[in-house]
FIFILO-486215 format. One record per residue: x, y negated, z of N, C-alpha, C in turn. Coordinates in steps of 0.001 Angstrom, whole numbers, plus 524288, in hexadecimal, padded with zeros to 5 digits. Atoms other than C-alpha are relative to their C-alpha. Example, Ala and Ser with C-alpha at 12.3 -4.5 7.8 and 13.67 -1.06 7.14 Angstrom:
REM residues 2
8037A804A6800008300C8119481E78803847FB5080000 7FCCC804A67FFC4835668042481BE47FCFE7FBBE802DA 
This chain:
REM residues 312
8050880089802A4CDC1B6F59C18D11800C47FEED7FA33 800638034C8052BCD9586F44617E827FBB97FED17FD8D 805AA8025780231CD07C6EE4C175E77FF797F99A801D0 8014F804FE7FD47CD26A6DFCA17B457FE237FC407FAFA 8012C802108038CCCE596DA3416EA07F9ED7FDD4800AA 805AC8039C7FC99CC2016D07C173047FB4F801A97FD04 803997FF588046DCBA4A6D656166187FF8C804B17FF6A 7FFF87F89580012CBC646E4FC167BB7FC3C801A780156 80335800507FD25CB42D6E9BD16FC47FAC57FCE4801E9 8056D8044A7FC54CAD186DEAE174BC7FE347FED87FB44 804438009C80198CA7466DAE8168D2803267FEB87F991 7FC3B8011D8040ACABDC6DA9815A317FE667F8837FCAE 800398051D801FBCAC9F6CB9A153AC7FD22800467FAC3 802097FE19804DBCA3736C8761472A8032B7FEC47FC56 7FBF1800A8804A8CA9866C83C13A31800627FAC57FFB3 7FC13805F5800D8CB1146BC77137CC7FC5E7FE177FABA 8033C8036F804E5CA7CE6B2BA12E3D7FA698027880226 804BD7FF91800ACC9BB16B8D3133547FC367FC00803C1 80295803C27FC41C995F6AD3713CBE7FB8B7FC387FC58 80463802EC8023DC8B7F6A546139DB800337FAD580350 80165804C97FBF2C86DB6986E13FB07FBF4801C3803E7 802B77FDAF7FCCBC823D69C6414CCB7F93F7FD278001E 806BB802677FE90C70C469C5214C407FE6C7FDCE803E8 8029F802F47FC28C6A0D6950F152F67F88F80203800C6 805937FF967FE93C5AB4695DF159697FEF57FC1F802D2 80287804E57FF71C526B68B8B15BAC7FCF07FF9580571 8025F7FF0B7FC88C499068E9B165DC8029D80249804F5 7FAA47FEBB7FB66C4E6468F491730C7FBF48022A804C9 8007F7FF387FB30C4C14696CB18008801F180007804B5 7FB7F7FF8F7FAD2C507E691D318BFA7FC348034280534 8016C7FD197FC7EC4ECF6997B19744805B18010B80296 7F9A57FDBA7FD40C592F69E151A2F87FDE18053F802AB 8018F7FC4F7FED8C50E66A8E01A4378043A807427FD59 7FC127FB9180138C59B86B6D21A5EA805357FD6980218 7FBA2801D97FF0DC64C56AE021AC0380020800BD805AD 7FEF3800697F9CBC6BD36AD2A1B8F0802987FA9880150 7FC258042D80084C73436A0B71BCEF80385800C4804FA 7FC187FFE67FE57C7F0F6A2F51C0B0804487FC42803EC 8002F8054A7FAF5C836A69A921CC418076D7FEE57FE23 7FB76801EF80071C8FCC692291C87D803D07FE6C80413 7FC077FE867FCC2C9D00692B01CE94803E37FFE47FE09 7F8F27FE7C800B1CACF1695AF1CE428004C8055C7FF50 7FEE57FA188018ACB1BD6A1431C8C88048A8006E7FC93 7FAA17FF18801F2CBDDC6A90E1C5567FE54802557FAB1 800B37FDB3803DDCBD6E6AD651B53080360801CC80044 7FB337FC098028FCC5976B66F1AD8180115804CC804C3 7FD447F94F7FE3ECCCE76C3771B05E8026E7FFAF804AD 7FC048001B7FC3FCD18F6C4501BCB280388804FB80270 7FDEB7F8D07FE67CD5FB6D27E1BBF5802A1802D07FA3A 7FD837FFCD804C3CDF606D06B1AEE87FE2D804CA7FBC8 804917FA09803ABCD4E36DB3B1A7D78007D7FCDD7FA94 801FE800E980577CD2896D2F719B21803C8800137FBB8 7FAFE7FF60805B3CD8D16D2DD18E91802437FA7A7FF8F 7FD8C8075F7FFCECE2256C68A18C7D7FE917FEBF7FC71 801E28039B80489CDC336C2BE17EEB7F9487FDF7802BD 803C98020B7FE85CD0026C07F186E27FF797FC2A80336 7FEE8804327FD59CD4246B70218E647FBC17FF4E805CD 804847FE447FC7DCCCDD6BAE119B9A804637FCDE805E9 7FE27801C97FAD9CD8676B3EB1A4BE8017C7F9947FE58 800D37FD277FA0ACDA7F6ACB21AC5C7FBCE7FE7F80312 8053E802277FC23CD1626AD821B6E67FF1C7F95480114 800878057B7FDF5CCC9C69FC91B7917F9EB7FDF580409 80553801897FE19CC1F8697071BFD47FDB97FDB07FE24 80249802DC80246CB636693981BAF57FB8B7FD6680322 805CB802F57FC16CA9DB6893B1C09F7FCB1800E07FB3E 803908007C802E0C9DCF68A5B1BB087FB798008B80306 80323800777FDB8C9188685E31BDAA7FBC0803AD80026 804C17FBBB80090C83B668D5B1C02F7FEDA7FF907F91B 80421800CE80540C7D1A692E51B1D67FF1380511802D0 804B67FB24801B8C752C69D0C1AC91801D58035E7FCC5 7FD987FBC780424C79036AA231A8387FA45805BC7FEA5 804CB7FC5380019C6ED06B3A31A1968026F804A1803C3 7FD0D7FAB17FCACC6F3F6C19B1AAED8006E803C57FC38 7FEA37FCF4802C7C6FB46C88019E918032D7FF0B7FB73 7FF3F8014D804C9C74256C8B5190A17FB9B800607FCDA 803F07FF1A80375C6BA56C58C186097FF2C804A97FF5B 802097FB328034CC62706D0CC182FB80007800B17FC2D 801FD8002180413C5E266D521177047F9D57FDBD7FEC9 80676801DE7FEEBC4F706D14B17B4F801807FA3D7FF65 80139805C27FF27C53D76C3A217E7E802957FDAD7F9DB 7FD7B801958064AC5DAA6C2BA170B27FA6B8001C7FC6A 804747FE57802C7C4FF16C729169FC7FD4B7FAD28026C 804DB804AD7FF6CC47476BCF116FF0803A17FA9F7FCE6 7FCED8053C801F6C51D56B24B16B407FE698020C7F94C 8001F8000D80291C53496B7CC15DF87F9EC800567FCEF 806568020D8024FC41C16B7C715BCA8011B7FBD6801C7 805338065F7FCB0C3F726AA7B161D4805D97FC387FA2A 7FD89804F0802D6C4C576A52B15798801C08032B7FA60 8004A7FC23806A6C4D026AEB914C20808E88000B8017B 7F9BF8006B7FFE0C5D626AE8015090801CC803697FCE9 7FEF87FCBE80283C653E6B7081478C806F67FF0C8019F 7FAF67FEC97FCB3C722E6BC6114EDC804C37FED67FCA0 7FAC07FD46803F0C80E66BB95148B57FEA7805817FD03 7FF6F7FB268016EC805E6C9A3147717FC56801CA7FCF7 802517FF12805C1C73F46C9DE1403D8007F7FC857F9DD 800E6804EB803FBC76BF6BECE1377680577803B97FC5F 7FC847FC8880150C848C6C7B5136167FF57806247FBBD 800857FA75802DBC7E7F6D3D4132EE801648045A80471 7FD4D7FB847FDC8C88966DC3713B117FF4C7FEB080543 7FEB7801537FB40C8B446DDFD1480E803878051780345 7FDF47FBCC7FE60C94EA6E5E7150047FC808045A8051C 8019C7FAC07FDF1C90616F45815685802EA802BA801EF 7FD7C7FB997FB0EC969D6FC481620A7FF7F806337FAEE 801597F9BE801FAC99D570935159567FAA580484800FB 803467F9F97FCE1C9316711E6163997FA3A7FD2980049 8055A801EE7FDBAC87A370A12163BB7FD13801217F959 802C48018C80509C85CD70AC0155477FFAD805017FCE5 802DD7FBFB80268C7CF1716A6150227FE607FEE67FA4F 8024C801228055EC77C571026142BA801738014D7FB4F 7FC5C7FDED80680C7B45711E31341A803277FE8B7FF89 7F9B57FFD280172C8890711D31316E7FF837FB747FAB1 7FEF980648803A8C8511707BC125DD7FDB67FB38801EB 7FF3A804627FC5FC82DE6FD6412F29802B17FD6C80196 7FAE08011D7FE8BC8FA36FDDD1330B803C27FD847FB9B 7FBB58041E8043FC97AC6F34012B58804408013B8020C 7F96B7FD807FEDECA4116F9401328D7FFA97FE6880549 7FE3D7FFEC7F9EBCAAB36F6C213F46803D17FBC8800BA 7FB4A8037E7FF87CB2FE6ED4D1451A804FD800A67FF4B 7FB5C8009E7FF89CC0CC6EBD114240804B68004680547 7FD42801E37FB91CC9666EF8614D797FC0F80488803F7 804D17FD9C7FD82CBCAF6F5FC153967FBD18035A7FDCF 8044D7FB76803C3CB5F97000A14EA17FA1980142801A0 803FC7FD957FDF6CACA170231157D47FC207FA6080061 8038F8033A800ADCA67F6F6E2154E77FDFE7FF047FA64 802787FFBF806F1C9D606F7DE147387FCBA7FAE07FED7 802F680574803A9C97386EC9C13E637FC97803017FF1E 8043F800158011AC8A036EF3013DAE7FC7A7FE197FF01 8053E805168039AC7FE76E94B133567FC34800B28041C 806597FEEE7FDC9C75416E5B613A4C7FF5F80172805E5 7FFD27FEA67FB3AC798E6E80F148637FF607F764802A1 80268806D97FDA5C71F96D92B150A97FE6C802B580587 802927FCFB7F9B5C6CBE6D98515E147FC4E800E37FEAE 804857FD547FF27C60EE6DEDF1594F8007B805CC7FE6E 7FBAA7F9F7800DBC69106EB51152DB804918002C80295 7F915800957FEC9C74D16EBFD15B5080219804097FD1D 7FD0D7FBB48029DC78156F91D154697FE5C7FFCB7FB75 7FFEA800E78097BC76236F41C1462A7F98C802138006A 804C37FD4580196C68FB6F79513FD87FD9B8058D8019B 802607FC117FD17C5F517008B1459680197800BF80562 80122802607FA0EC625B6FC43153F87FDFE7FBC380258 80463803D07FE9EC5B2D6F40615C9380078800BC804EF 8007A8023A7FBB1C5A946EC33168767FA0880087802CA 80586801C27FC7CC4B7B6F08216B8780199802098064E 7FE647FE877FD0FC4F9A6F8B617595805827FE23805C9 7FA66801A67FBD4C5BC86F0E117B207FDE27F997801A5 803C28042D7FEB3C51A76E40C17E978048C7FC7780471 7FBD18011F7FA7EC5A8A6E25618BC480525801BD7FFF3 7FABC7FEC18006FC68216E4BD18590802327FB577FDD6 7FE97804B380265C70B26D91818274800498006C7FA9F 801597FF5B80536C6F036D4D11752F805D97FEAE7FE96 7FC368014F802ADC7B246D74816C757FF407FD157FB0E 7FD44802A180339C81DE6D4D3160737FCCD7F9F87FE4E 803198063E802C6C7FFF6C495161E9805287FD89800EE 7FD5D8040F7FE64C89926BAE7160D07FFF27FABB804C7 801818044C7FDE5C8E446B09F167727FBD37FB2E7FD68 80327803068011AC86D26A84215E977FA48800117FFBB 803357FFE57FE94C7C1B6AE87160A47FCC77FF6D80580 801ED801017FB45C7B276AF6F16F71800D47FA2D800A1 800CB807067FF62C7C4269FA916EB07FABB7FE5E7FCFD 804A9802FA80229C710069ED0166277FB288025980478 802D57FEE87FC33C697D6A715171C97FF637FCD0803C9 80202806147FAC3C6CDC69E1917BE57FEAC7FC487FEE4 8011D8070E80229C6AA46925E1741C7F877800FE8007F 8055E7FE967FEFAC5CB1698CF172737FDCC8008580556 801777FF317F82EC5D0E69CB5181247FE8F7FB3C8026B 7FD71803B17FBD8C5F836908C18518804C57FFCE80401 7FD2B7FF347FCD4C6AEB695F518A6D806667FEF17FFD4 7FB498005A80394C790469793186EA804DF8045B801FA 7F9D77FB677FF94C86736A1C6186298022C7FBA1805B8 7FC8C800127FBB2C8DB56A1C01950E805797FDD07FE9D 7FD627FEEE80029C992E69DB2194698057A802D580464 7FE957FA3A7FD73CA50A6A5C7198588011180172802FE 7FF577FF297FA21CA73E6A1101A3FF7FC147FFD38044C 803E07FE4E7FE7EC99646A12F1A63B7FF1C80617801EE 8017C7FBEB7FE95C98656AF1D1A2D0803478048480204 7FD517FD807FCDACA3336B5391AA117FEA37FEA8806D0 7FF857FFA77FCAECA1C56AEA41B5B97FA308029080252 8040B7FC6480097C92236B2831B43F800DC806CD80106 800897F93D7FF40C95516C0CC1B27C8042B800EC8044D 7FEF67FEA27F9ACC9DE76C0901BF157FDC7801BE80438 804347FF5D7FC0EC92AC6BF491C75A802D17FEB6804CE 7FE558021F7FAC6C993D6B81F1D18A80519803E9800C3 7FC117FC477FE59CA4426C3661D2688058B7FCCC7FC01 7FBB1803B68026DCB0066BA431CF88805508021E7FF3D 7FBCE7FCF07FE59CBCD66C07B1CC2C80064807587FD8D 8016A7F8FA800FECB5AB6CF781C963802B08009E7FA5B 7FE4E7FD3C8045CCB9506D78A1BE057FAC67FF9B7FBC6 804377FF5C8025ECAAA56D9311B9F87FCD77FB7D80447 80480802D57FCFFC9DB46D3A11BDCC7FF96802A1803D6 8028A7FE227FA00C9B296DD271C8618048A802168032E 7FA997FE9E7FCABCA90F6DD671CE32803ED8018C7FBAF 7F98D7FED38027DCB6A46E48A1CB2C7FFD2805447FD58 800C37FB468029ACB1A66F2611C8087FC257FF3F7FB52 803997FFFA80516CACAF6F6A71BAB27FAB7802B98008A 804A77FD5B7FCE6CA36B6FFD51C1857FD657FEAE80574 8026C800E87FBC8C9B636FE8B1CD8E7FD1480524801C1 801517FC297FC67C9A4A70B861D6A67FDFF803A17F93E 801717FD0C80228C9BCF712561C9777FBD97FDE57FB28 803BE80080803BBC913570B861C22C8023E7FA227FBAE 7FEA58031580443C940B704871B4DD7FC6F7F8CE80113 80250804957FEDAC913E6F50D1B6FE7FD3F7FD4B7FA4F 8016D803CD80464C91E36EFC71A86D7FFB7804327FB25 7FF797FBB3805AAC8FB26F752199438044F7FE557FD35 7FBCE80004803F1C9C916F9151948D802888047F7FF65 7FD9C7FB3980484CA498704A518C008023C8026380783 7FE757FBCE7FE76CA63C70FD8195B78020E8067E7FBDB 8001A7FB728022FCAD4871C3818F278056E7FC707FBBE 7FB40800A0801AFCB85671AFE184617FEAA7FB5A7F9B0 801138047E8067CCB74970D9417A848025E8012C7FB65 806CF8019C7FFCCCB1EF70DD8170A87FB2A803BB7FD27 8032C7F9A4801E0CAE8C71CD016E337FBC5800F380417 802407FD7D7FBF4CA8FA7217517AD17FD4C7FDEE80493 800FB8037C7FB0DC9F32719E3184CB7FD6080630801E9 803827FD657FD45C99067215E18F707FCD57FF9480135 805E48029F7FF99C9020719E6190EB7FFF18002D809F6 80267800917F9D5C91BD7197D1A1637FB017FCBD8013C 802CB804047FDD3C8B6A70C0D1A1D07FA128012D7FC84 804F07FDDF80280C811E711D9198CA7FCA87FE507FC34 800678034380484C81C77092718DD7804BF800D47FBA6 7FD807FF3480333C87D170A2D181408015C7FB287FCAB 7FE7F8047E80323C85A46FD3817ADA7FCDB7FBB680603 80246804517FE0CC7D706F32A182757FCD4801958043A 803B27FC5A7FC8CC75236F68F18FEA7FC747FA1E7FF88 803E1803978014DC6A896EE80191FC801717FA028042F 7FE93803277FBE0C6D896E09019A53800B47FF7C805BB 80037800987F878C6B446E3C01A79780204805188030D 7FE2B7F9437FF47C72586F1551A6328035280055806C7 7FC807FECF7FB96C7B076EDD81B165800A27FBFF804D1 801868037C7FB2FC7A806E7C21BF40804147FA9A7FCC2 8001E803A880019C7B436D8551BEF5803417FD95802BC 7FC7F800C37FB34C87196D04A1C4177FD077FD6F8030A 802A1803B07FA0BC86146C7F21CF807FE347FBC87FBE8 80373806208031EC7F956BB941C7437FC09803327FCD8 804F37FC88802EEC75836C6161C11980099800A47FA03 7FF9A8001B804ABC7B9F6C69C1B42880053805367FCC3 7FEA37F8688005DC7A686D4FD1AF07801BA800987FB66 7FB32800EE80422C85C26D8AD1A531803A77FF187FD0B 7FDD780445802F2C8E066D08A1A4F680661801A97FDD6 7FCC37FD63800DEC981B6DB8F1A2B07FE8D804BA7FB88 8025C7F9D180431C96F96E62A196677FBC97FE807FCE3 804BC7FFF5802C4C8B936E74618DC38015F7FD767FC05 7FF658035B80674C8CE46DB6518429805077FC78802D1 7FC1F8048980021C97646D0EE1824B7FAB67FB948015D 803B0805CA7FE7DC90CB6C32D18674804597FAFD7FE10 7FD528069180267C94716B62F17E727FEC47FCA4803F3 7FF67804707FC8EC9A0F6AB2D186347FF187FA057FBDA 7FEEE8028A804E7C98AB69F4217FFB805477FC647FE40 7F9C38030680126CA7C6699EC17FEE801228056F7FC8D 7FDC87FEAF80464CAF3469B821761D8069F803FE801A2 7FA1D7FB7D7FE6FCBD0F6A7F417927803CF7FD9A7FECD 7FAEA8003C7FF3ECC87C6A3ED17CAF802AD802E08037E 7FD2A7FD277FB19CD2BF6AC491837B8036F7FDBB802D9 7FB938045A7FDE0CDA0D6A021187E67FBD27FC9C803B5 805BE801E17FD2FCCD2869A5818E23801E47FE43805C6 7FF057FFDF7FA1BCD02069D9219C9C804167FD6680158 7FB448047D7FE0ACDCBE696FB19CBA7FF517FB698012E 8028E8047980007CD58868A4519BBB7FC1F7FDEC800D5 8059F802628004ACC779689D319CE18003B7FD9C805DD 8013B803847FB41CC30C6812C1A7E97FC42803EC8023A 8030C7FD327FCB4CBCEF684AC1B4387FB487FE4A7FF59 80487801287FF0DCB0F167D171B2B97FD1E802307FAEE 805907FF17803BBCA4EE6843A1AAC8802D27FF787FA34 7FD1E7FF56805DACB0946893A19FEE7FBE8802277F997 804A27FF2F804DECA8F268A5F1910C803888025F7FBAA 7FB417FE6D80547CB5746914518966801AA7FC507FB40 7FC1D801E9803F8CBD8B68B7917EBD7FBC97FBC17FECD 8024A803E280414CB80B680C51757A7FCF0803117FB54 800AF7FEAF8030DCB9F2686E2169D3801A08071780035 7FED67F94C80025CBBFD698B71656F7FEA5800977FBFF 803627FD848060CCB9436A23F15AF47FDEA80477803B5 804CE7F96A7FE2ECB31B6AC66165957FEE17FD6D8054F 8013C8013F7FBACCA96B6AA8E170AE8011D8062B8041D 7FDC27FB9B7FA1DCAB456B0AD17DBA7FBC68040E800A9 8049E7FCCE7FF77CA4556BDB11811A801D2802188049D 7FF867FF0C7FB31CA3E46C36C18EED7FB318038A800D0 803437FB577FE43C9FB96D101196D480145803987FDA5 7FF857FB8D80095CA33C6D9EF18E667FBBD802D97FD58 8045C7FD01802FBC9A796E3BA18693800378080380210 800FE7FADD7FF2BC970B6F321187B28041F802BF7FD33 7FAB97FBB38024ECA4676F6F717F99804997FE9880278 7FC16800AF7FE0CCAC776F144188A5800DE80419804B0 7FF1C7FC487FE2BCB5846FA8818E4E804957FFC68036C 7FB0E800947FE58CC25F6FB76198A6805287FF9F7FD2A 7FB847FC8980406CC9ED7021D18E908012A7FC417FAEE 8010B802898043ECC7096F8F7183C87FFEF7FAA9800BA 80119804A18013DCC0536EB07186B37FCC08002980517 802DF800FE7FA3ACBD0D6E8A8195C97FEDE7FBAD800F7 80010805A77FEB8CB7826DC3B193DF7F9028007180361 805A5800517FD5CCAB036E00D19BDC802567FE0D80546 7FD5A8014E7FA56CB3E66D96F1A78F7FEA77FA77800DB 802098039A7FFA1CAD136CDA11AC10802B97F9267FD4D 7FDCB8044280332CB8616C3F21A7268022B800BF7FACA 7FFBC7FF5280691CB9C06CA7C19A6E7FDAB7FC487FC6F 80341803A18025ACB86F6C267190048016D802F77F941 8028F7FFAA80616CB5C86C3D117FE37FED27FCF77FE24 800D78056980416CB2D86BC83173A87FCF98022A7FB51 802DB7FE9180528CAC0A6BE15167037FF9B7FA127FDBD 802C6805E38044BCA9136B38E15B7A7FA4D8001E80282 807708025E7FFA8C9B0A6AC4315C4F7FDD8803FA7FD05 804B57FD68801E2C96276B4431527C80012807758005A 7FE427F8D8800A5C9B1D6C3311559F7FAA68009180311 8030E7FD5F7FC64C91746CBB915B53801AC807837FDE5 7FF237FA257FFEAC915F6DAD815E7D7FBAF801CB80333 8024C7FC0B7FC10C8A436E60B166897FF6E7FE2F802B7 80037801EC7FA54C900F6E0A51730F7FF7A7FB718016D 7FF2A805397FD99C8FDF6D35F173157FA6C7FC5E8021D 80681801DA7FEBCC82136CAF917A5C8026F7FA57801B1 80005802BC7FCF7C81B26C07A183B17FBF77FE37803A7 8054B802007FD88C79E96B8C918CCC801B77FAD980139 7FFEE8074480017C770F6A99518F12801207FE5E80649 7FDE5802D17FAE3C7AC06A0E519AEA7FCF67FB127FFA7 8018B806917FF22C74FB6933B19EA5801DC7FB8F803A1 
């Protein structure tokens, strides 16, 4: 495999100095409405089928306890990011930034938009003016994608959502053992195969990265939340589509040590944890759509692929 680089693919990091003091909103909505609660228990983490990359630090399989919470069944929409940002006037990293990174193939707009491309990655472009309300830079728009997870947000932003929610970021041993769905041990959420009788389970890069999708699963960038059957705990996606912020802090030394009881990652980091995988992840490239795959990004990066959803 190549491409194991945690920022390739999965999601490019923001420029170095462009970090702010994460916003805040005042007004709060609690609600556990859109959640499931997830019935607490023992469970095996990590790779148990030596698949991951060793800078990701995905072994070794360890046991974890944790008690009953609350996991939303989706990822933030763009409908529900929109009701947060009227009710608190919020203003994202990425708009406060300016830029934001763009999937090549996704990006039709004026060529002077484009502040360049990543380093290392080409197929990922800086685009003025690309927020979750433009994911493809100026002159695109989320009216139409209402029920698609809402991208380019930071981690510091999906904390100022839950703080508004009343809710708060999973953490990671929350949201692995969550997107198991009771299947302890599997490869994915819905077992050991990537397919099922032929039919595509999750939205990720079919065809040759990062020229050629085919589009099987019938998405190119983002499908809409409920694109694909629900594991066993009713959580739908918890593979492909967007990256999802955990809220511990990446370490690839983690598992060697964390405790079994209700583990919360490191202390201290310079990148939080991201998990699931996004729609450019590919076999050939970056197969982290594998249920114990794991990822990282700074607090304040955001891109195309990256969303989340809250826990309680």
């Amino acid at each position: 495999m190549k491409g194991n680089d945690a920022s390739s693919c999965c999601a490019p990091r923001a420029p170095v100095g462009s970090a702010r003091t994460p916003g805040s909103s005042e007004r709060s909505a609690t609600s556990t409405r859109g959640q499931v609660r997830i019935p607490g228990g023992s469970s095996r983490l990590g790779d148990a089928f030596g698949e991951g990359y060793p800078g990701d630090g995905e072994t070794p399989v360890h046991q974890v306890v944790l008690p009953d919470f609350f996991m939303d069944t989706t990822t933030v929409t763009n409908a529900g990011f929109s009701t947060f940002t009227k009710a608190t006037g919020y203003v994202t990293d990425a708009e406060d930034l300016g830029v934001s990174a763009v999937f090549h193939l996704a990006y039709s707009g004026d060529r002077r938009h484009v502040a360049g491309s990543v380093a290392g990655t080409p197929w990922w472009l800086i685009v003025e003016g690309a927020t979750w309300r433009t994911p493809e830079g100026p002159g695109s728009s989320v009216a139409r994608r209402a029920n698609h997870p809402v991208v380019h947000v930071s981690w510091n932003d999906a904390v100022a959502y839950c703080r508004w929610a009343g809710k708060r970021l999973p953490t990671e041993a929350e949201w692995e053992y969550a997107a198991r769905g009771g299947l302890t041990g599997a490869r994915f959420a819905w077992g050991d195969e990537l397919t099922s009788r032929g039919r595509w389970m999750c939205n990720i890069w079919q065809g040759t990265f990062p020229t050629v999708n085919t589009l099987e699963d019938g998405h190119l960038t983002t499908a809409p939340v409920k694109s694909f059957p629900p594991n066993g705990y009713g959580l739908w996606n918890t593979a492909g589509n967007v990256w999802e912020w955990c809220a511990d802090w990446f370490d690839p030394t983690y598992y060697t040590r964390s405790p079994v009881d209700s583990p919360t990652g490191p202390a201290l980091g310079e990148a939080r944890v991201m998990r699931g995988g996004s729609y450019l992840c590919h076999d050939s490239y970056c197969n982290r759509y594998r249920v114990a795959a794991r990822s990282s990004n700074t607090p304040d990066s955001a891109s195309a692929n990256i969303g989340f959803r809250c826990a309680n």
